[in-house]
N, C-alpha and C positions, 0 to 999 in steps of 0.2 A: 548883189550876187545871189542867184538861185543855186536850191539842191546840187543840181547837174554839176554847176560851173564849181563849186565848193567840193565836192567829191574826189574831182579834177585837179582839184589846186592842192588838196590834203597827202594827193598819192604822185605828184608831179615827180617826174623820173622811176615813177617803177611800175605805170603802168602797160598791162597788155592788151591786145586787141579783145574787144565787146562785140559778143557775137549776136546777132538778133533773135531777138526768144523765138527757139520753134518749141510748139508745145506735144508733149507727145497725144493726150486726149481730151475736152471738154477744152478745146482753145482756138479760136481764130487768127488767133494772133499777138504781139506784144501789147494787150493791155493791161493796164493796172487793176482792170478787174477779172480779169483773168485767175485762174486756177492753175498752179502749178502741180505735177505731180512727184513727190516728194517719196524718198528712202528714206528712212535709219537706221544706220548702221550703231549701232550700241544706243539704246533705249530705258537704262538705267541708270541709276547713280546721277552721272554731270549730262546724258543724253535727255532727261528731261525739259533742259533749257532748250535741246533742238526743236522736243515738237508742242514749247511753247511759244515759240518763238516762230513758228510757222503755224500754228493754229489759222483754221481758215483756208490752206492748201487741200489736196488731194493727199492721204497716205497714203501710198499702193505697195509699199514693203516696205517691213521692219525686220530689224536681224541682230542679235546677241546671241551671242556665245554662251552666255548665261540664259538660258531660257527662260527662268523662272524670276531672274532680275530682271529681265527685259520686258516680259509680259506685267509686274507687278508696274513696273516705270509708267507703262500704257494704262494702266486697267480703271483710272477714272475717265477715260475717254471711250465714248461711244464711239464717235468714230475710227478709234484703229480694233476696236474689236473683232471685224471680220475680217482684216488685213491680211494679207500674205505675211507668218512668220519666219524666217530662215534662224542656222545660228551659224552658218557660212556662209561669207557673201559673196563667194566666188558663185556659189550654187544661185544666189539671188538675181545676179546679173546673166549669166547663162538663162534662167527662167524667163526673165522680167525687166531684160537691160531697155526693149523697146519701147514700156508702160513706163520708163523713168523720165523725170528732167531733171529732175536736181538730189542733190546727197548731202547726208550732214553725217559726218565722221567724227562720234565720239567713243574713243574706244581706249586704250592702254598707248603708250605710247609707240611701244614698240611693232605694232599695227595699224599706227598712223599711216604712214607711205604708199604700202599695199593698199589697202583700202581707197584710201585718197587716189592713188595713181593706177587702181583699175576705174573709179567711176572716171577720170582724164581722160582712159584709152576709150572708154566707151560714149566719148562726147558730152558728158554731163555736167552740171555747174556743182559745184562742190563747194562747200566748209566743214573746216576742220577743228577742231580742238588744239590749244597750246599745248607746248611747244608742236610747229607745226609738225615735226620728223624726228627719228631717232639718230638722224647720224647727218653728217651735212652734205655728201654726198647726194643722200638723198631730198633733203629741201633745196638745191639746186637745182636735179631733175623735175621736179613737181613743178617747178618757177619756170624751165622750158615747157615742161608739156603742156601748162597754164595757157602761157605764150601762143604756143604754137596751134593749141584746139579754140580758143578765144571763145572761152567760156566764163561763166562769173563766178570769180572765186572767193573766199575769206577766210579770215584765222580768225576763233571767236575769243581774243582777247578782249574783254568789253571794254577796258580804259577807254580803248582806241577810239570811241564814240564820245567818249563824255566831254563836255565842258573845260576841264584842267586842262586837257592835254593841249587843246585850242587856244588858252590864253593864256598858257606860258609861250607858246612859239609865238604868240602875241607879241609878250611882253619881252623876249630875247631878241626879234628880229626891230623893238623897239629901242633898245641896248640899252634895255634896266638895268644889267648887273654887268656889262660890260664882257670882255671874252672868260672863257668858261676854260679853265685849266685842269679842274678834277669834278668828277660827280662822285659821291659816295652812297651806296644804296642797300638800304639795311632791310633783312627780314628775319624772321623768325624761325622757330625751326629747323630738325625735322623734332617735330614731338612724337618722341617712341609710346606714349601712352592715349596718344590720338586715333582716332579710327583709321586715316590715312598713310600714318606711319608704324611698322611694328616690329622689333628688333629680333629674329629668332635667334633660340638659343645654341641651332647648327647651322653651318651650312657647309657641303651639301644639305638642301634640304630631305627630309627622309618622305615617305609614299603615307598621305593619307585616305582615310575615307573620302572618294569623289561623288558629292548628290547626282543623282540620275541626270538631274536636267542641267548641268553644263555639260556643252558640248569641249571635252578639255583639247583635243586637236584643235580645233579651231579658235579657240584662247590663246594658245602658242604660236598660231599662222605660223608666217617666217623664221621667227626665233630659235632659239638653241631648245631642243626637247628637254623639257625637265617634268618631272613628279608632280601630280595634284597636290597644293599643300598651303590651305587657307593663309600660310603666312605670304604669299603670292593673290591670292584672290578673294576678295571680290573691289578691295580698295590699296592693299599694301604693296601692286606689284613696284611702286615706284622708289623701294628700297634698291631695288637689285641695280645694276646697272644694266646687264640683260635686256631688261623691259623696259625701266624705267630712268628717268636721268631725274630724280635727286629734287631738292630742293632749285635749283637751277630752273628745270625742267618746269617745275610748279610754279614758282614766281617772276622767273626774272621777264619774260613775255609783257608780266604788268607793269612791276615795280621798274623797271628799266627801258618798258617803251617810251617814255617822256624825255628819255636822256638818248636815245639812241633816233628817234625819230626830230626832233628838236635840234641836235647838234653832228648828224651826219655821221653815228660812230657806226661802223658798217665794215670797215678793213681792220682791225689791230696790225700792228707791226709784231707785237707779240702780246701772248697773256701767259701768266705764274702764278704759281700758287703758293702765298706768303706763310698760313700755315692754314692747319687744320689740325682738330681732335677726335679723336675715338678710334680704335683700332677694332673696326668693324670686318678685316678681312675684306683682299681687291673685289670683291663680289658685292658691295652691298657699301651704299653712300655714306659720307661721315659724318658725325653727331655736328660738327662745326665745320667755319670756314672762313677763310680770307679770301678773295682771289681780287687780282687786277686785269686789266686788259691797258695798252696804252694804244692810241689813234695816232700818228701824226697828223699836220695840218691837214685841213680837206679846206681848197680853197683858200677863203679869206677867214674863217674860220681856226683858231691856236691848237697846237698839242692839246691833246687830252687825256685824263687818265681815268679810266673807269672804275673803279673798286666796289665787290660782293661782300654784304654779312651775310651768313647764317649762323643759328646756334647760340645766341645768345651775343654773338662778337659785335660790337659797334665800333665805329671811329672814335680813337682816343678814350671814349668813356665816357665822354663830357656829358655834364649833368643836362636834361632835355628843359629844363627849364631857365637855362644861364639867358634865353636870349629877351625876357622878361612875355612870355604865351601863358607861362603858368604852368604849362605844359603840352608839348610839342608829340605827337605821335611817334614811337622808337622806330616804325615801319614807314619805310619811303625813301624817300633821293633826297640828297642835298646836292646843289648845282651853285659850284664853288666858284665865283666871275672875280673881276678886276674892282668892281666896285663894289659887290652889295653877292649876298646867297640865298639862295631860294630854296625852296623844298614844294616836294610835291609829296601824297599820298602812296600808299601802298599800291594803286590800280594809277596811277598816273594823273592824279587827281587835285583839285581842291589846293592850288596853288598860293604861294603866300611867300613874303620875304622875311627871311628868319630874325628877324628884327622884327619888333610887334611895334617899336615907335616911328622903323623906315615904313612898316607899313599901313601906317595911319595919316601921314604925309602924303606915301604915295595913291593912299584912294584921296585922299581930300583933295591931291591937285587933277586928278583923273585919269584912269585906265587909258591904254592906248585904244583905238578904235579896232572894234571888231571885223576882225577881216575875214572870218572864219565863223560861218554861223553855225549857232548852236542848234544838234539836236538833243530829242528824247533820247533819256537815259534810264536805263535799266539792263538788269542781267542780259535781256535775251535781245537789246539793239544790234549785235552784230547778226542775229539770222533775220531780222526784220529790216535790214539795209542790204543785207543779198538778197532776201527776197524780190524787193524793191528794183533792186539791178537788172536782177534776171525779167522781169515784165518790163524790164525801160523805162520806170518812173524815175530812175537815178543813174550816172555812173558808177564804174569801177566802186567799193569801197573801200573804206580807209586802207583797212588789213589785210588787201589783196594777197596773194602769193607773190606778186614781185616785191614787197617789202614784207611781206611774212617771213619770207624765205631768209631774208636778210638779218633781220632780228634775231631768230632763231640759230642761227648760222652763229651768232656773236655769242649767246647761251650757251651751245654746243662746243664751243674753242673753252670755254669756262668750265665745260665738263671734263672736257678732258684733263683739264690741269688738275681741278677736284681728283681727278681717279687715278693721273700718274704723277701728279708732284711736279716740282720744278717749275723750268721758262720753256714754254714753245713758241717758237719765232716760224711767223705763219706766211706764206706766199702765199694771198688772198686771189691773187690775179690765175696762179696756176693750180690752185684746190690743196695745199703742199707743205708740209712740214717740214720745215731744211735743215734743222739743228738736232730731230731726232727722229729719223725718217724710217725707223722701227714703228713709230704711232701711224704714221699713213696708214695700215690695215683697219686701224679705229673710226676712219674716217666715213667707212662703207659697212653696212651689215650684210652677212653672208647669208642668204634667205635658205631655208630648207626647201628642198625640191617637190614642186608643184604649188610653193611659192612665189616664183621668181616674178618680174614683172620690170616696166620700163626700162629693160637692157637699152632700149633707143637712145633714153635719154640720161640712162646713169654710164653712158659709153663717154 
């Protein structure tokens, strides 16, 4: 099985049509050695990994909202130095949409969408940063426009390349552990003394000093107009819920894609929220967490139930060294079967059955055969496999938008129950909340005007 056919087989049922590379300048055509002409849209902080990850393209625009973050992100590169910079990229593509082919979206989350869903309207092959969207109205729109422009898209969750994720669907469709009735998936987090997370002492928050060079409009795109107020920027917006959604928002794309792409959890019947701690005020994520989601069958495939830590919370308690490892990482899934439980890594990785003496047996009598070949692995494989896409060296990748969307979509139903408590019992088929149909407004963001964007397909 080559690349092509392997691409194919990883993203079977949720792929969209592949459009043939047209290049906008220095290209004849869809080859692999071709040059593509590439945007950034946020170029600091986690945008780094974009334009390492395409090193070797064309830069012809970069654009932060942070000026002085975004310039620093670049500034050991000679070649984005003479670059077109913007810190709106509404203004970017008005200038420059014609010298584009592709976009890589790293930005807040709450500017995912916009972003993502003007370079769609404007024909361009796009990736994006997890979670792919701030609300799931909108990662459903993006997965039609995806669709329907048949361009090459991704979500740069890197699991999704590595090795584990491949040789558990392995080792499941081999029926090592037999059917899978609950996965439990523990992380860490949020650490209020981290640079990513920081608990202010109001909120509202109050007006501070704004350095010249963020542009703070355009920071807030869509979003609800708030105050400059470093507890919000340059790394903490993902307290708020506003902006950000939470630890959800930050891991579960990793630690959850090997449970969710492996065992088809994709619909809940419903998810709840078992407990949580810290009274943070409805404005801003909480220190801890429980949540479930349950699946029914899919297929031939058993009920399932999915369960979230954060905050320190794990399943039961139990000591990480009961299953004789010596010790077991507290981050990651455990995938609870009929016969035998496995676990995977924090990024969906590095697979093993939680048993050190099943699985010492199990390599002595031999791994099932690899149906799934492996590639390079590293942070920046997901912009190095759209790249690839977009010149026609490979299919569709793993993390397209028709399963980005979906993923995302199952985190997002977990946000909500984080931010309002209780059971939501979800009509997956009609976008719908039927038990408390007060939350529907949660499901869509209100864009501030001269915001707005893909009415076509958020209709």
């Amino acid at each position: 099985m080559n690349r092509r056919e392997f691409t194919k087989n990883i993203a079977a049922g949720t792929l969209g049509a592949v459009a043939i590379p047209q290049f906008a300048i220095g290209s004849s055509g869809p080859s692999a050695n071709s040059r593509i002409n590439v945007a950034l849209i946020g170029s600091g902080n986690i945008g780094t990994q974009a334009y390492r990850g395409t090193l070797g393209e064309n830069w012809v625009a970069i654009c932060d909202a942070d000026e002085g973050l975004g310039r620093e992100g670049m500034a050991k590169h000679e070649a984005s130095q003479n670059t077109p910079f913007f810190t709106d990229f509404r203004k970017m593509f008005d200038k420059m949409a014609d010298q584009i082919d592709a976009v890589c979206v790293s930005t807040p989350d709450h500017t995912h969408f916009a972003a993502t869903m003007w370079a769609l309207e404007h024909g361009k092959h796009v990736i994006t940063q997890k979670p792919l969207t701030h609300t799931i109205a909108q990662s459903r729109a993006l997965r039609k426009a995806a669709e329907e422009k048949g361009v090459v898209t991704n979500m740069a969750n890197q699991g999704h390349t590595y090795n584990g994720i491949r040789q558990i669907r392995e080792w499941l469709e081999a029926d090592l552990i037999g059917d899978v009735y609950e996965v439990h998936s523990v992380e860490g987090g949020p650490n209020w003394e981290s640079k990513y997370f920081h608990k202010p002492e109001e909120y509202p928050l109050s007006p501070a000093y704004k350095p010249f060079y963020i542009d703070w409009q355009s920071w807030i795109g869509p979003a609800k107009e708030i105050v400059y107020n470093p507890a919000l920027h340059p790394l903490t917006w993902r307290n708020f819920w506003d902006y950000g959604t939470g630890m959800l928002g930050d891991w579960f794309c990793h630690t959850c894609d090997g449970a969710v792409w492996t065992l088809d959890l994709y619909e809940p019947e419903y998810v709840e929220l078992i407990t949580k701690g810290g009274d943070n005020g409805e404005a801003i994520i909480p220190d801890r967490s429980i949540v479930k989601w349950h699946f029914p069958a899919r297929g031939n495939k058993a009920p399932c139930d999915l369960y979230w830590y954060d905050g320190g919370m794990r399943p039961g308690n139990e000591p990480v060294d009961k299953w004789g490892w010596g010790r077991l990482p507290i981050r990651g899934s455990y995938f609870y079967g009929e016969k035998n439980t496995l676990f995977l890594d924090e990024r969906s990785n590095n697979p093993k059955l939680i048993s050190r003496e099943d699985m010492i047996d199990f390599r002595n009598s031999g791994y099932p055969a690899e149906k799934y070949p492996r590639v390079p692995q590293d942070l920046q494989q997901p912009f190095k496999e759209w790249v690839a896409a977009i010149k026609g060296d490979q299919a569709t990748p793993g993390s397209e938008f028709g399963y980005a969307s979906k993923l995302t979509e199952v985190a997002l139903l977990g946000v909500l129950a984080q931010r309002f408590g209780g059971r939501i019992e979800w009509d997956a088929r009609n976008m719908k909340i039927t038990n408390r149909p007060e939350l529907n407004q949660y499901l869509q963001d209100n864009p501030r005007k001269g915001w707005e964007v893909g009415a076509k397909y958020l209709a």
